[in-house]
C-alpha positions as a printed NumPy array, in Angstrom:
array([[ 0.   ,  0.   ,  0.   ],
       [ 1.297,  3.345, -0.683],
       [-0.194,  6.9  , -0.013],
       [ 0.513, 10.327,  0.309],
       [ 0.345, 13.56 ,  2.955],
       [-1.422, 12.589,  5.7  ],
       [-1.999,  8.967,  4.669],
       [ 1.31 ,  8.529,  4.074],
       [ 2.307,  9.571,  7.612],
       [-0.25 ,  7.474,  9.067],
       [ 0.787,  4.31 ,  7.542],
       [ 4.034,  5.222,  8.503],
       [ 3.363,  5.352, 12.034],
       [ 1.178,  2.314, 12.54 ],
       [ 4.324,  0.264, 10.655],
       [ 6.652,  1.794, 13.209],
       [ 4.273,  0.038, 16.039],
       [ 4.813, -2.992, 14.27 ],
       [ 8.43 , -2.485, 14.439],
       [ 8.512, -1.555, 18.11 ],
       [ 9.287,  2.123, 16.929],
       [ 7.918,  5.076, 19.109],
       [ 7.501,  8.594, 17.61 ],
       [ 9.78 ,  9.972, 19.868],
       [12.504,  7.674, 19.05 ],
       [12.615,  9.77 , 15.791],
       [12.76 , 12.765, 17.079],
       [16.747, 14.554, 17.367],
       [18.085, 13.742, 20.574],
       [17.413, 17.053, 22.373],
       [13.861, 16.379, 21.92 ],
       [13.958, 13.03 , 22.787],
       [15.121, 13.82 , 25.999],
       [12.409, 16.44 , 26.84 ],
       [ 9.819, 13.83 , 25.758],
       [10.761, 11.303, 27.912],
       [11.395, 13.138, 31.058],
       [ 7.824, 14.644, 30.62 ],
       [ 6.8  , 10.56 , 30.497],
       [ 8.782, 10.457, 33.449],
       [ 7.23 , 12.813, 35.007],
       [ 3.728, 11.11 , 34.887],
       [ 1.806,  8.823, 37.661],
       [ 1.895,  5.859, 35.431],
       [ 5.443,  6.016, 34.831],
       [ 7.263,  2.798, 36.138],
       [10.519,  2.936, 35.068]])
């Protein structure tokens, strides 16, 4: 399947969940790092 725009990002995304990929793993590493101490900083956090 192929698509384009929005579509295209979609499909993207839900093969990266197949592949174990998060969105913030592709983000640069700067903003990595403020993702995941905001995760951190959650309730449900168990890390």
């Amino acid at each position: 399947m192929t698509g384009t725009g929005l579509l295209a990002r979609c499909l993207q995304h839900e093969a990266d969940h197949l592949d174990g990929i998060l969105c913030i793993d592709r983000q640069d590493d700067a903003e990595h790092e403020r993702l995941m101490a905001t995760l951190r900083d959650t309730a449900w956090f168990e890390g």
